[in-house]
C-alpha positions in Angstrom: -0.1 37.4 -5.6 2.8 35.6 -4.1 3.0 36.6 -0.1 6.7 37.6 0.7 5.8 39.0 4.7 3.5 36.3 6.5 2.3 36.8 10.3 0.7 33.9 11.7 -1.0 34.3 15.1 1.7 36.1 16.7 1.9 36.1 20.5 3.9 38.2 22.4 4.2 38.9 26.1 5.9 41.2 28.4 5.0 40.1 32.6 1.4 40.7 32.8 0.9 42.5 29.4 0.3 40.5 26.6 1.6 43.5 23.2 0.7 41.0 20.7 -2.3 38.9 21.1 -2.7 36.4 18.2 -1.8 38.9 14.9 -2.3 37.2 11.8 -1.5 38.8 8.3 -0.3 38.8 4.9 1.7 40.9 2.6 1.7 40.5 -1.2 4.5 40.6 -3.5 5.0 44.5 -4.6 3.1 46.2 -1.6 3.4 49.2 0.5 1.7 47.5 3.4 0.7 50.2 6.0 0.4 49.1 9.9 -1.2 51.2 12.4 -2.4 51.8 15.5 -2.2 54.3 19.0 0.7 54.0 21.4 0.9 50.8 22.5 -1.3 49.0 20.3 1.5 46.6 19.8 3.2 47.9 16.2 6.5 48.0 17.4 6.9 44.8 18.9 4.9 43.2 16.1 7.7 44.7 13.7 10.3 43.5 15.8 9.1 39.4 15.4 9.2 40.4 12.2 12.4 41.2 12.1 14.0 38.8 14.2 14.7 41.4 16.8 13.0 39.5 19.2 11.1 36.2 19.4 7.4 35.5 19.6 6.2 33.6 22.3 4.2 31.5 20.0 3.1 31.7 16.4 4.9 31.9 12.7 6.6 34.6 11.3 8.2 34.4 7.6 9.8 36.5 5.3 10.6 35.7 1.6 9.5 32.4 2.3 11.7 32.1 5.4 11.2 31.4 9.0 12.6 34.1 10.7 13.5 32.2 13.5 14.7 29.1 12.1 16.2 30.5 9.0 17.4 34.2 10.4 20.4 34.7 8.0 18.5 33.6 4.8 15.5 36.0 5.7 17.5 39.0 6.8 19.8 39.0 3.4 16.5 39.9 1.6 15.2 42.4 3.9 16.4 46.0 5.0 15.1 47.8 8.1 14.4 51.3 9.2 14.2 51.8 12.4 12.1 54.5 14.4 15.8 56.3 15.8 18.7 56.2 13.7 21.1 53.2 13.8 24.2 54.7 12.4 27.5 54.9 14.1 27.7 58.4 14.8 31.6 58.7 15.3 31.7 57.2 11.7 31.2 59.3 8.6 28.0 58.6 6.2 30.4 57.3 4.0 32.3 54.9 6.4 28.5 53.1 7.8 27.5 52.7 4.1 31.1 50.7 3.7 30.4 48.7 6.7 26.6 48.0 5.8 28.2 46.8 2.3 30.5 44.5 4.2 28.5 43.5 6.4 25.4 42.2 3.6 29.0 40.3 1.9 28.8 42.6 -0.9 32.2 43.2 -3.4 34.0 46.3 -2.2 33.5 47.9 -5.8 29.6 47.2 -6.0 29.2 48.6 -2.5 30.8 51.7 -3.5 29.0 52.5 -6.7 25.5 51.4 -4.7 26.7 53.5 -1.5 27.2 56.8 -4.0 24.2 56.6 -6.0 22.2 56.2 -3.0 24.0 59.4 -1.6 23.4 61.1 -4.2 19.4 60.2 -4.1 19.1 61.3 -0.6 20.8 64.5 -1.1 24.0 63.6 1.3 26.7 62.7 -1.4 28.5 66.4 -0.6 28.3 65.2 3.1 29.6 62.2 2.8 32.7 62.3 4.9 31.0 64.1 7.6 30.7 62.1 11.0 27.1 61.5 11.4 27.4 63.2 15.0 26.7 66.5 13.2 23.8 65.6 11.0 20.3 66.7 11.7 17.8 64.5 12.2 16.7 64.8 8.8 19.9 64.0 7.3 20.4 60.6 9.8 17.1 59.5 8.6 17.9 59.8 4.9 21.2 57.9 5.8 19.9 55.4 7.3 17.2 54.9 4.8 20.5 54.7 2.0 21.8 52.1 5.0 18.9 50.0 4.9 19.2 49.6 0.9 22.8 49.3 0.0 21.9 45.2 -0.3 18.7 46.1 -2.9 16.7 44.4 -0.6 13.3 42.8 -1.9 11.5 44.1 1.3 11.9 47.4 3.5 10.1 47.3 6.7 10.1 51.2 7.9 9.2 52.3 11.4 8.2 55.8 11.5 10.3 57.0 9.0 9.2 60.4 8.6 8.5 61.4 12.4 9.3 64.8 13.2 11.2 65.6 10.0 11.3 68.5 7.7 9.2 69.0 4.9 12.1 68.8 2.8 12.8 65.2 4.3 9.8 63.7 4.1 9.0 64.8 0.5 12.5 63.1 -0.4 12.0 59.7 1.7 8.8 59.2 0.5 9.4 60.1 -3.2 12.4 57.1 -3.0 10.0 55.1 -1.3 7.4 55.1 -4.6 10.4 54.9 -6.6 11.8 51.7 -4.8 8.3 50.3 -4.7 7.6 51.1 -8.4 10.7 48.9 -9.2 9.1 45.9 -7.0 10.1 46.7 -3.8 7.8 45.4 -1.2 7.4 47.9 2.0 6.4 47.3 5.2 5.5 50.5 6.7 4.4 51.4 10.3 3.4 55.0 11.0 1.0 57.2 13.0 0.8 59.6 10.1 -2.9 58.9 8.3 -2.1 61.2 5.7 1.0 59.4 4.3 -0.4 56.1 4.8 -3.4 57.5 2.9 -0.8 58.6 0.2 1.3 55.5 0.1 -0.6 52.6 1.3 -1.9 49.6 -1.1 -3.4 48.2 2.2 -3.4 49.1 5.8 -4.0 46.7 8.8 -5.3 48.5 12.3 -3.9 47.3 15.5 -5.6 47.7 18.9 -4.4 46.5 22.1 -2.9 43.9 20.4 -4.9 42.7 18.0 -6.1 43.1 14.5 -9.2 45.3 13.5 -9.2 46.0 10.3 -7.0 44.9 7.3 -8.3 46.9 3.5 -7.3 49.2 1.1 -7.6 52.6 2.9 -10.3 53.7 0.9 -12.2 50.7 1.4 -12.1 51.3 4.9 -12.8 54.9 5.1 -15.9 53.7 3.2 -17.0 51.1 5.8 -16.8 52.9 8.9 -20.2 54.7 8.2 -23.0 53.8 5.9 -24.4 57.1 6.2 -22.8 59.5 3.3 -22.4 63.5 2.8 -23.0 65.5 0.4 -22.4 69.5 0.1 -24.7 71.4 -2.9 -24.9 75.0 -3.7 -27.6 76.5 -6.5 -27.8 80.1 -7.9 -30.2 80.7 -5.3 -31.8 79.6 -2.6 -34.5 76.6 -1.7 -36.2 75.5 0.9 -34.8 72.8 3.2 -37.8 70.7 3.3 -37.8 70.7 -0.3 -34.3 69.1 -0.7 -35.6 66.8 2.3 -38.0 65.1 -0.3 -34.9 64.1 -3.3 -34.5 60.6 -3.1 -32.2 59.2 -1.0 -31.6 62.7 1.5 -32.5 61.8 5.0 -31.4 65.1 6.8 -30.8 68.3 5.4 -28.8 71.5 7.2 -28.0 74.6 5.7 -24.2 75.6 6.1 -23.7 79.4 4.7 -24.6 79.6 0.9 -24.5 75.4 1.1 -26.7 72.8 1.8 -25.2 69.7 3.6 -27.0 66.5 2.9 -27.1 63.1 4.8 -27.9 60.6 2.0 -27.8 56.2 1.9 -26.5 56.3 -1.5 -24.3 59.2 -2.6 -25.3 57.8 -6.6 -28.8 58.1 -6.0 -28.8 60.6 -4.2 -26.7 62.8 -7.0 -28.7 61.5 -9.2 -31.6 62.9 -7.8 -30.7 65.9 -7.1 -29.7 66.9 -10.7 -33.0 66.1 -11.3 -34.6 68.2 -8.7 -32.7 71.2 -10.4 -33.2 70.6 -13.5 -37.2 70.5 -12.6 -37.0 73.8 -10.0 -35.2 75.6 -12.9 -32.1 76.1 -10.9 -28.0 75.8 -11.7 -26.1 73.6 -9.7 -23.6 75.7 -8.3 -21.0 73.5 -6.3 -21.8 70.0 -5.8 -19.2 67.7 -3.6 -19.3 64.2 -2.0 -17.6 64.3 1.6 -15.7 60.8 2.2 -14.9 60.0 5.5 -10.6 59.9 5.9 -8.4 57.3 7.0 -8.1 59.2 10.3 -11.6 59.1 10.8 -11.6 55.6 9.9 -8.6 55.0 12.2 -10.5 56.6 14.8 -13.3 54.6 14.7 -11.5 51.5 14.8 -9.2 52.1 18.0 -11.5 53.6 20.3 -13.2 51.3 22.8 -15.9 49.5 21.5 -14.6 50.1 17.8 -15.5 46.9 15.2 
């Protein structure tokens, strides 16, 4: 897999506090790359040497095989950005900033307008197009400037935040284009707090923490390696004894929850494995039987707080 967004041990400082301390990553061709982290943690910034917003102190940043600092231009005509708060010109109609994003990317007048319409049109704002942005919600700004960001058909999105505080309605639409885009070979960058959308969305997801990288996996893979100890919730047509589930292979603490029993197991396989077995010989039905994973926010958890690995 060909990498198209490259960090190489980014270093940022601001006075006495050093936001970026040494971040090194990769992004693969076709990704939805999520990056996250707590207030502070140094996303932002990191996004922003990305970018070419702002320079890193020391350290490589490249994007599409471009140095974002010694080739800006080249880099930034294959990328689109989505800021946290909306960029658009506000005393300008949706229309009139899709015109001057088309201008300004040096695309023919006639291609910008047929790109600016159907991407109206995908974000629900095509009846509102000549309505000055100053009297859009926030929901409607963000699916602007999300239809900003793409008039070019860039071959990378980074996203920052870009479903904070919206409507359900919102949300549901940006991240449906978002698949769509990424379907079609899109590459996306993607910083959020949300653990459920990057969950939904992510290929891979890198954990930031005081400035530094964590963790880099695929979300399940990490929600998997934050605890070797598994769960396990079992029902039966009627009840056993505690102790007796206590000797199944693989159970190494038992605790009765209502009409359930919730099992600490080393091996969710044996342990299923074992317990079909222990029915099967106590003459009883296996009622409910479900394996509780640990989520992303529990992984994300583990991996911010002080003293996380």
């Amino acid at each position: 897999m060909t990498d198209i967004i490259s960090a190489q041990d980014l270093v940022k400082t601001f006075g006495r506090n050093r936001a970026v301390d040494g971040v090194s990553f990769a992004v693969g061709e076709g990704e939805i790359f999520g990056f996250l982290g707590p207030n502070g943690a140094g996303k932002t910034t990191t996004t922003r040497m990305l970018t070419g917003v702002i320079p890193p102190d020391s350290g490589t940043a490249t994007v599409l095989g471009h140095d974002i600092r010694k080739k800006p231009v080249l880099a930034k005509q294959g990328f689109g950005v989505v800021p946290e708060t909306s960029n658009a010109y506000t005393d300008l109609s949706a229309w009139q900033n899709m015109m001057l994003m088309g201008e300004l990317y040096g695309l023919p007048r006639r291609l910008a307008e047929k790109r600016a319409s159907d991407l109206l049109v995908t974000v629900g704002l095509l009846g509102n197009k000549e309505q000055k942005v100053q009297a859009y919600s926030k929901g409607m700004k963000q699916r602007l400037i999300l239809a900003m960001a793409l008039v070019h058909d860039p071959k990378v999105l980074f996203l920052d935040e870009p479903t904070g505080g919206l409507d359900v309605q919102s949300t549901q639409m940006i991240l449906s284009l978002l698949r769509d885009k990424n379907r079609e070979g899109m590459t996306i960058f993607l910083t959020t707090h949300n653990m459920e959308e990057a969950n939904r969305l992510c290929h891979r997801v890198a954990i930031i923490r005081h400035g530094k990288i964590v963790a880099i996996d695929a979300p399940e893979k990490l929600k998997m390696a934050i605890d070797r100890v598994h769960r396990i919730e079992v029902s039966f047509d009627r009840g056993v004894p505690g102790e007796a589930l206590g000797e199944v292979s693989g159970v190494i603490a038992v605790n009765r929850i209502g009409d359930k029993y919730r099992l600490d197991v080393l091996s969710r396989d044996t342990a299923i494995r074992s317990l079909v077995a222990f029915a099967a010989s106590n003459n009883l039905q296996i009622v409910t039987l479900n394996t509780l994973a640990p989520t992303l926010d529990d992984a994300f958890l583990r991996l911010t707080q002080e003293g996380g690995s």
